[in-house]
C-alpha positions in Angstrom: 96.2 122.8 86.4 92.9 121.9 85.7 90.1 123.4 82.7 87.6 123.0 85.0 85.6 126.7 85.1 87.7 128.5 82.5 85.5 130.8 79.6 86.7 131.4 76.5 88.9 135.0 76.8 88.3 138.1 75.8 90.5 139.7 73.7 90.3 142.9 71.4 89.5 142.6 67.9 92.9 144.5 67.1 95.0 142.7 69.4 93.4 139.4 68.2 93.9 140.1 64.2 97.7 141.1 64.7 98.1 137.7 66.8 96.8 135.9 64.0 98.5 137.5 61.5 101.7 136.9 63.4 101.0 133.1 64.0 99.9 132.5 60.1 103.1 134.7 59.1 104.8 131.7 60.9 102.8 128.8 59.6 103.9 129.8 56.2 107.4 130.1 56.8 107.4 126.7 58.8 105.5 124.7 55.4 108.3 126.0 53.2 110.8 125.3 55.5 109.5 121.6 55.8 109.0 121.2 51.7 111.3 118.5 51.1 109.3 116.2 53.7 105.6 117.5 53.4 106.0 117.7 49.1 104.5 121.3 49.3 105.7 124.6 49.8 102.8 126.2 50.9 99.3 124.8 52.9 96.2 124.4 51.3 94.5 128.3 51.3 90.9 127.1 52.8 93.0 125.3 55.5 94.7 128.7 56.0 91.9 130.8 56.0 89.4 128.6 58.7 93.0 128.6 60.8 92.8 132.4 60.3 89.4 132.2 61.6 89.3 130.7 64.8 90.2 132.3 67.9 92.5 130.3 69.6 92.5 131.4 72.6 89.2 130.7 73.3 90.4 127.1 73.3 93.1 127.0 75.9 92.9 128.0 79.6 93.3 131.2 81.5 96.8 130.7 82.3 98.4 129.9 78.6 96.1 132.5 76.6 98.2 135.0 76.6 100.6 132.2 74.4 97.7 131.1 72.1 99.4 132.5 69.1 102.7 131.7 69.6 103.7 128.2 67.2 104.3 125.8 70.5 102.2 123.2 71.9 99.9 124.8 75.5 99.1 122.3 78.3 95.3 122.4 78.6 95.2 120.8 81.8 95.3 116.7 82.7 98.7 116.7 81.5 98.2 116.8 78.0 98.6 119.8 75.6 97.4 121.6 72.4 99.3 120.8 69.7 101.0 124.2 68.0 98.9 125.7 65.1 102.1 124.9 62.3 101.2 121.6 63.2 97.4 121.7 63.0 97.9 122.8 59.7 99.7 120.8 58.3 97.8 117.6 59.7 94.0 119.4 58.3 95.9 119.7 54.9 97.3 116.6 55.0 93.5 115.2 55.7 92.3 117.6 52.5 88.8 117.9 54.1 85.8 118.4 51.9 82.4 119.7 52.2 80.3 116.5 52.1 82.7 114.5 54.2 82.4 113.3 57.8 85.3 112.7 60.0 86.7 111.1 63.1 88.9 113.0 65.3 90.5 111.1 68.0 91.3 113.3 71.2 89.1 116.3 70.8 91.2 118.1 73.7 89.7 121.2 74.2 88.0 121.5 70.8 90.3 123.7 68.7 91.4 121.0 66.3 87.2 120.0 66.4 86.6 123.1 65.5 88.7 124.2 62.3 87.5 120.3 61.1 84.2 121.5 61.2 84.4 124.5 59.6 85.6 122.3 56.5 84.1 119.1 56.9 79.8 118.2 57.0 80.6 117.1 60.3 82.8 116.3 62.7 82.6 112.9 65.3 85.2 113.4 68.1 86.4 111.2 70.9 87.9 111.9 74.3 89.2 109.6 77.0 89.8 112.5 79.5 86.2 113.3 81.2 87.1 116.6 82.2 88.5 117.7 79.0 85.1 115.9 77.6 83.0 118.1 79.6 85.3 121.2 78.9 85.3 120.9 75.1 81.7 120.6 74.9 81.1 123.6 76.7 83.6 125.9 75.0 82.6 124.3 71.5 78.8 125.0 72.5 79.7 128.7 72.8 80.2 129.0 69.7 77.0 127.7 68.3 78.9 124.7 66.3 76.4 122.2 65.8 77.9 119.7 62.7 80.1 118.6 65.6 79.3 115.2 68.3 81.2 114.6 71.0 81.4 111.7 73.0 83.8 110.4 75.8 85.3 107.0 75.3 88.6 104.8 74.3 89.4 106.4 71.1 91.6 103.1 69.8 87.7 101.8 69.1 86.9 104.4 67.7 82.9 105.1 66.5 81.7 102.2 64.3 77.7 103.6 65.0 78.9 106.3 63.0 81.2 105.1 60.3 82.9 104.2 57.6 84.3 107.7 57.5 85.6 109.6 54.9 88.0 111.4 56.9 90.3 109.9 60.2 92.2 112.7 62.4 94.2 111.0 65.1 96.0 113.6 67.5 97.8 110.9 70.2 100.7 108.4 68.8 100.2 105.0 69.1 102.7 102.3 68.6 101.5 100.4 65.3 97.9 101.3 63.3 94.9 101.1 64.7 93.1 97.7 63.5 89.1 99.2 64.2 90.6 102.5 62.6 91.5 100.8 59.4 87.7 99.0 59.7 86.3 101.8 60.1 88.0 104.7 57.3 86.0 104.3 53.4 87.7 102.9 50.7 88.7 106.2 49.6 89.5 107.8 52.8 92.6 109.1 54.4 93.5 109.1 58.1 96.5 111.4 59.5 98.0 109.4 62.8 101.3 109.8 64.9 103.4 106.4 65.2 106.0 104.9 66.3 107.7 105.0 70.1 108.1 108.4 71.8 111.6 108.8 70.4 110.5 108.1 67.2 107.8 108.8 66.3 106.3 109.7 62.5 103.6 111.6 61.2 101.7 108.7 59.0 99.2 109.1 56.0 97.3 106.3 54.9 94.8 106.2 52.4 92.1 103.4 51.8 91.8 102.6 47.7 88.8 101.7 46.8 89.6 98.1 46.6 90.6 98.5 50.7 93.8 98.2 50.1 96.1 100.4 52.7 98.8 102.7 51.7 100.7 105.2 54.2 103.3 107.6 54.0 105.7 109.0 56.1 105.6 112.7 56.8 108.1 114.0 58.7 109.0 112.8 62.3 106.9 114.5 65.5 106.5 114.3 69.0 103.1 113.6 70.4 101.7 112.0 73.9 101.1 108.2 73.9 97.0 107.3 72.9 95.3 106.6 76.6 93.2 103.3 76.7 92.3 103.1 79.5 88.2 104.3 79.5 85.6 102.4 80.9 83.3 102.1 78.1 
């Protein structure tokens, strides 16, 4: 399966509304069910509503759409997926996005994560590897008229040091160990939300910059996410 061709769906404003509904109904009950690990029993109510906001399905292909809603990761094509929206919470409230802040999202995908950043954030730098899903994102993102969001296809382990120090880091592939240029490149200040660890074990990771640049992270709760690609001719 490709996202080659693929427009954002059509869906009626009912249907859509009770989808959402649905799927936030089961973000919540997923945050208290994780409490212990995340420290909260409920997700950060700007988070929730910009979530509420977006139309999923406009952000995965054809063939999956009708599963937009549903709290599971979608394959958008090139084998990788869309992570489920439980998760995508949890790793924007984690991030606790502000209004004057600019942020780097590793693996823009087909935008959605891009997206719900921007609708919190000043704007939004985001890098894919994957041409085609490049291309794709760009187009679906530009139908919506979001312009506080640059895209850019490349090796997202380098992330964009033209546009840094960030306040903000999103990371949405595991890697093995930290990113060094990632570290470089997040303010004193900042926080960065990054999957680690080996494919059996991987953790959800916070870190946050002081402002003397001293790193801190904190384990989440563990997660399951495809390996970072490196491989892009830059």
């Amino acid at each position: 399966m490709t996202a080659e061709d693929q427009e954002p769906q059509a869906m009626s404003s009912e249907l859509h509304s009770m989808l959402q509904r649905q799927m936030m109904d089961v973000i919540a009950v997923h945050a208290f069910y994780v409490r212990e690990s995340t420290g909260k029993e409920a997700l950060d109510p700007r988070v929730l509503e910009v979530i509420a906001a977006v139309p999923r399905h406009d952000y995965v292909p054809l063939e999956v759409a009708s599963f937009a809603y549903a709290d599971q990761p979608l394959p958008i094509g090139c084998d990788k997926t869309i992570s489920q929206p439980f998760m995508i919470a949890l790793m924007t409230d984690l991030l606790d996005v502000g209004p004057d802040h600019t942020v780097l999202e590793i693996g823009t995908g087909l935008g959605y994560h891009a997206s719900i950043l921007a609708a919190l954030a000043r704007h939004v730098y985001s890098i894919e590897i994957i041409e085609e899903l490049h291309t794709e994102a760009k187009r679906r993102l530009g139908v919506h008229g979001l312009s506080n969001i640059t895209l850019k296809r490349a090796n997202g382990e380098h992330g964009w040091p033209e546009y840094g120090p960030f306040d903000r880091i999103l990371v949405c592939a595991a890697s093995e160990l930290m990113l060094p240029a990632l570290i470089r490149q997040l303010k004193p200040g900042g926080k960065m939300i990054v999957p680690t660890g080996l494919p059996d074990s991987q953790v959800l990771l916070l870190a946050e910059k002081d402002e003397n640049g001293r790193l801190r992270t904190k384990e989440i709760l563990p997660v399951r996410f495809a390996l970072m690609e490196t491989d892009a001719s830059d």
